[in-house]
C-alpha positions as CSV (number, residue, x, y, z in Angstrom):
1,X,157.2,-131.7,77.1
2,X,159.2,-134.6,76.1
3,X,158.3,-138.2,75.3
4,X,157.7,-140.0,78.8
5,X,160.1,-142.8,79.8
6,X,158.5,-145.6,79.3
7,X,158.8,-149.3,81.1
8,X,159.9,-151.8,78.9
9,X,156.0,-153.6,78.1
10,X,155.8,-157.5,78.7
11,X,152.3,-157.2,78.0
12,X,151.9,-157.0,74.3
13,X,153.8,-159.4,72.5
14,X,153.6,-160.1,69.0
15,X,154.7,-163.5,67.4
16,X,158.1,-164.9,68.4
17,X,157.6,-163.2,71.7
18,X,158.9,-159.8,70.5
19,X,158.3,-156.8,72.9
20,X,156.6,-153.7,71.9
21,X,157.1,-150.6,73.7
22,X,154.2,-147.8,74.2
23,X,155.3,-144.6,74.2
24,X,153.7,-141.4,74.9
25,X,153.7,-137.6,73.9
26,X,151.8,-135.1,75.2
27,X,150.8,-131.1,74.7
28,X,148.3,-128.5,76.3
29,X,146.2,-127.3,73.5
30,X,143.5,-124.1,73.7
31,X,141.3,-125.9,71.8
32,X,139.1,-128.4,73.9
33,X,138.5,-132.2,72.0
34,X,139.3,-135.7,72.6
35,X,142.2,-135.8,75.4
36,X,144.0,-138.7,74.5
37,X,144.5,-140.3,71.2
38,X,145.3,-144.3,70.8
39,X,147.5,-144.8,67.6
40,X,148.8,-148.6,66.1
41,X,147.0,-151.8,65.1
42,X,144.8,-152.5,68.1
43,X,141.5,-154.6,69.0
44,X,138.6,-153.7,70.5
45,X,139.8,-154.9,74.2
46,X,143.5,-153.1,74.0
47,X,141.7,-149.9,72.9
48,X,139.1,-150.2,76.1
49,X,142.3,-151.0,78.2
50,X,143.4,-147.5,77.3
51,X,140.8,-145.6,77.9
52,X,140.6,-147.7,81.2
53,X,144.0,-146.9,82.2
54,X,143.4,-142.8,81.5
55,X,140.5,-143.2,83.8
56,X,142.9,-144.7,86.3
57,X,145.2,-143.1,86.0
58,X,143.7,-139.8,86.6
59,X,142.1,-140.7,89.7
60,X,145.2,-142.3,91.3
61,X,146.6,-139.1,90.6
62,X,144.6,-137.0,92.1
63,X,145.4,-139.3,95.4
64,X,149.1,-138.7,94.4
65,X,149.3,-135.4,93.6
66,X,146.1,-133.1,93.8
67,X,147.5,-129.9,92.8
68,X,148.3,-131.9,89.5
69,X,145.7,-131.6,86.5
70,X,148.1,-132.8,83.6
71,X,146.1,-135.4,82.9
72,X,143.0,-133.1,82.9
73,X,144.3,-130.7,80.6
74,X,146.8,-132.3,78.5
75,X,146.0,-133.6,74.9
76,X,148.0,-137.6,74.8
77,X,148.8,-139.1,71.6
78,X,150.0,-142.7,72.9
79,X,151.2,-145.2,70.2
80,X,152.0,-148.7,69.8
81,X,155.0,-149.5,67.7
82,X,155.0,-151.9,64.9
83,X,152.4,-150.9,63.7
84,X,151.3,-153.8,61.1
85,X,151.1,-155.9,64.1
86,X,147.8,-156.7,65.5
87,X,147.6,-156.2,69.3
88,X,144.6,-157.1,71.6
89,X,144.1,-158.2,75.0
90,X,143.9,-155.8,78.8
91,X,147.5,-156.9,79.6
92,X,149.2,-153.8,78.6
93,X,147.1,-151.9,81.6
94,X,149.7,-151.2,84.1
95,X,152.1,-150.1,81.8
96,X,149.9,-147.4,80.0
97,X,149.0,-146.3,83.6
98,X,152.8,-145.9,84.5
99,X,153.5,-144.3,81.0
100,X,150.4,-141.8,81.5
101,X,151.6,-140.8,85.3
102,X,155.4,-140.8,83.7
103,X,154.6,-138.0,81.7
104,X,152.5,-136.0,84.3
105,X,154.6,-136.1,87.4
106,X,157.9,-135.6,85.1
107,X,159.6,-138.6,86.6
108,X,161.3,-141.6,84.0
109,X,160.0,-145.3,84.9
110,X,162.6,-147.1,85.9
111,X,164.8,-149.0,82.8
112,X,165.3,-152.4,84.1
113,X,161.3,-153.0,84.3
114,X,159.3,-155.1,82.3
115,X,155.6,-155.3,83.4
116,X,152.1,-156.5,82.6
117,X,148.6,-157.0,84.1
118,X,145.4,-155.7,83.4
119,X,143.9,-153.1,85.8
120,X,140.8,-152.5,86.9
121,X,139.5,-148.8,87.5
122,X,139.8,-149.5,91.6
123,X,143.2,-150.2,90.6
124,X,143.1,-154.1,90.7
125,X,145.5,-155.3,88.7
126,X,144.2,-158.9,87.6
127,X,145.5,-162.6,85.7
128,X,147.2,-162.2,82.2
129,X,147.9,-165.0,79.8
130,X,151.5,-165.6,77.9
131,X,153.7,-165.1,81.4
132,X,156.2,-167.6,79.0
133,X,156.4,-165.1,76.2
134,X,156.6,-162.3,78.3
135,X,159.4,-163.6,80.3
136,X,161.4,-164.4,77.1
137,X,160.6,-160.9,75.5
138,X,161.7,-159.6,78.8
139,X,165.1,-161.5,78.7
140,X,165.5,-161.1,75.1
141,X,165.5,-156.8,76.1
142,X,168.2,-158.0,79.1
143,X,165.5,-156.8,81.6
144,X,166.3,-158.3,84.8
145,X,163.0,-157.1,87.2
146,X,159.3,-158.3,86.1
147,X,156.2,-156.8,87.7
148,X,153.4,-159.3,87.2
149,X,149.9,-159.9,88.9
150,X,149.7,-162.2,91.9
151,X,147.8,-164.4,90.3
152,X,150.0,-165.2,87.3
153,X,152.5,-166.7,90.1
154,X,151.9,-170.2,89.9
155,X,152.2,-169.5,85.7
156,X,155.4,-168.3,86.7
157,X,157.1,-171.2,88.9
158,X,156.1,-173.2,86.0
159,X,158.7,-172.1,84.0
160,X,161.6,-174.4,83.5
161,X,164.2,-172.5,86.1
162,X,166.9,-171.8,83.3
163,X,164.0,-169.4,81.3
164,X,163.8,-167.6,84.6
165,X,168.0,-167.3,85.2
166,X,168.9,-163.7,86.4
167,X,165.1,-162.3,86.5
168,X,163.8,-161.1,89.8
169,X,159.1,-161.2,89.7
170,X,157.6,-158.9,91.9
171,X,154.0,-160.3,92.1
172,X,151.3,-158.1,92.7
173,X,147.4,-156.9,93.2
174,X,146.8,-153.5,93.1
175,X,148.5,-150.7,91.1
176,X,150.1,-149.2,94.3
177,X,153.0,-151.8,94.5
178,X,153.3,-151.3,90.2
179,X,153.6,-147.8,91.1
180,X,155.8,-147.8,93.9
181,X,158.3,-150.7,92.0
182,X,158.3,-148.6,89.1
183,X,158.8,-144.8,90.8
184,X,160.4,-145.6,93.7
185,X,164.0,-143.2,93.9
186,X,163.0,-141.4,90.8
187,X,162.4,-138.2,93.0
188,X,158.6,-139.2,92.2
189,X,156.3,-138.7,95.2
190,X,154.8,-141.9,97.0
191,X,151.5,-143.1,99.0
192,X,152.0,-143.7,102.5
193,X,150.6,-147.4,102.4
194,X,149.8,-149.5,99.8
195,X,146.1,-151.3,99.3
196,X,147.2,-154.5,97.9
197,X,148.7,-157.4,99.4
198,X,152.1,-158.3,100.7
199,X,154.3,-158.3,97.3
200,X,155.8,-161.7,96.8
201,X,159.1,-161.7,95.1
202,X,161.0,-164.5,93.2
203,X,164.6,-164.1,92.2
204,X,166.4,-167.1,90.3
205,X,170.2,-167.2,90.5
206,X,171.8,-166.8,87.5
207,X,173.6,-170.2,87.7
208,X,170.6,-171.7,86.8
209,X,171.0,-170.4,83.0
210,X,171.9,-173.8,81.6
211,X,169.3,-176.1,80.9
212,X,169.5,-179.4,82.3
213,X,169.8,-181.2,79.5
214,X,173.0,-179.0,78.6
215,X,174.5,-179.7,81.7
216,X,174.2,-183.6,81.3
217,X,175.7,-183.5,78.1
218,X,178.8,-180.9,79.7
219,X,179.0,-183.7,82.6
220,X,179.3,-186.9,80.1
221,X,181.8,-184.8,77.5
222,X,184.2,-184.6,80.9
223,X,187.2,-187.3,80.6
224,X,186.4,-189.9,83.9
225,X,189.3,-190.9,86.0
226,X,191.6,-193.6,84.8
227,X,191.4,-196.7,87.0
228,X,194.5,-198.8,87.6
C-alpha cells in the first residue's frame, strides 16, 4: 500500500517554528510481532502519544468501519522527519490518529489542514501549548484551515489579527469533528453524529495581513492635501 496522505502537523514544531510532517507506511506481514513501529528523535511523552493514538485509533475504527481490521493486522512503521531534532510533548495526537485511519480506510487527509491536540483514548482531544508557533509553521506551509482543541481558543484570539490573516480555526473537543474536518468529501465514510461540542470556527480576512504598525507608517508616507 502506499504512504498515507498525511495532514500537514502543527503539533510538533522544532525551533523557528518549523513544521514537521509524520508520515506513515504500512504492510501485512505472516510473521506476528510488534504492529507498529515509532521511528525519529522522540521523548518519552510523544512516544506514549503514539501508542495512544494506535489505541484510538483502532477503536474509532471499528465504530467507523467494522468489517475493517487494517489496523489489527497491518505492521506500521510511522516516522518523524528531521530526525536530529528532538520532539516531545501529546500534541501531535490527532494527527497520528488521522495518518493511522488515512492509511486504513484508503482515503488522503485533506491538503489544506494543519492540526494539533492531544487525544485521549475516549477520543477527547485536550489543551496544547505553542498555538503561536503552530499558527506560523502553519502559514509558513500556506495552509489556510487549522484544527485546534476548544480549549486553545482564547490562546488563539490572542494572536495579533495580522499572524491570523487568511487562516480559518476550527476549534474542537472530540476526535469526531478532527475526523469529520479532515475526511469529509474524500469518499471516506462518516458517523452519523458527532460527540463533541458545537465546533466554533474563526476566519480572519485576509486584509488584516498588515500589521498595524506598517499601516501607520503607509498612512504618514502618503503626501497630505495642499492647503491654500
Amino acid at each position: 500500500m502506499a504512504d498515507a496522505d498525511v495532514s500537514v502537523d502543527a503539533s510538533t514544531t522544532p525551533p523557528e517554528g518549523s513544521s514537521s510532517t509524520p508520515s506513515s507506511s504500512s504492510s501485512r506481514p505472516r510473521n506476528s510481532g510488534p504492529r507498529m513501529k515509532v521511528t525519529g528523535k522522540l521523548g518519552k511523552v510523544m512516544g506514549e502519544s503514539s501508542e495512544i493514538a494506535l489505541t484510538y485509533a483502532k477503536i474509532f475504527l471499528r465504530e467507523l468501519s467494522p468489517q475493517n481490521d487494517f489496523l489489527d493486522t497491518a505492521f506500521i512503521h510511522m516516522n518523524m522527519p528531521e530526525g536530529a531534532t528532538p520532539k516531545d510533548g501529546p500534541s501531535a495526537g490527532v494527527t497520528m490518529t488521522s495518518a493511522l485511519l488515512s492509511m486504513a480506510l484508503d482515503r488522503p487527509v485533506k491538503r489544506d489542514l494543519a492540526m494539533s491536540g492531544e487525544v485521549t483514548l475516549t477520543g477527547k482531544v485536550l489543551r496544547v501549548g505553542g498555538i503561536k508557533e503552530k499558527t506560523l509553521a502553519a502559514k509558513r506551509e500556506n495552509v489556510e484551515n487549522l484544527v485546534l482543541p476548544m480549549s486553545n481558543q482564547a490562546d488563539y484570539l490572542e494572536l495579533k489579527p495580522y499572524l491570523r490573516a487568511g487562516l480559518t480555526a476550527h476549534f474542537v473537543d472530540h476526535f469526531d469533528d478532527v475526523y469529520r474536518l479532515a475526511f469529509e468529501d474524500t469518499g471516506a465514510p462518516m458517523l452519523p453524529g458527532s460527540r463533541g461540542s458545537d465546533v466554533v470556527t474563526v476566519k480572519t480576512p485576509i486584509e488584516e495581513m498588515a500589521p498595524p504598525a506598517m499601516m501607520q507608517q503607509a498612512t504618514e508616507s502618503q503626501p497630505s492635501a495642499a492647503t491654500v
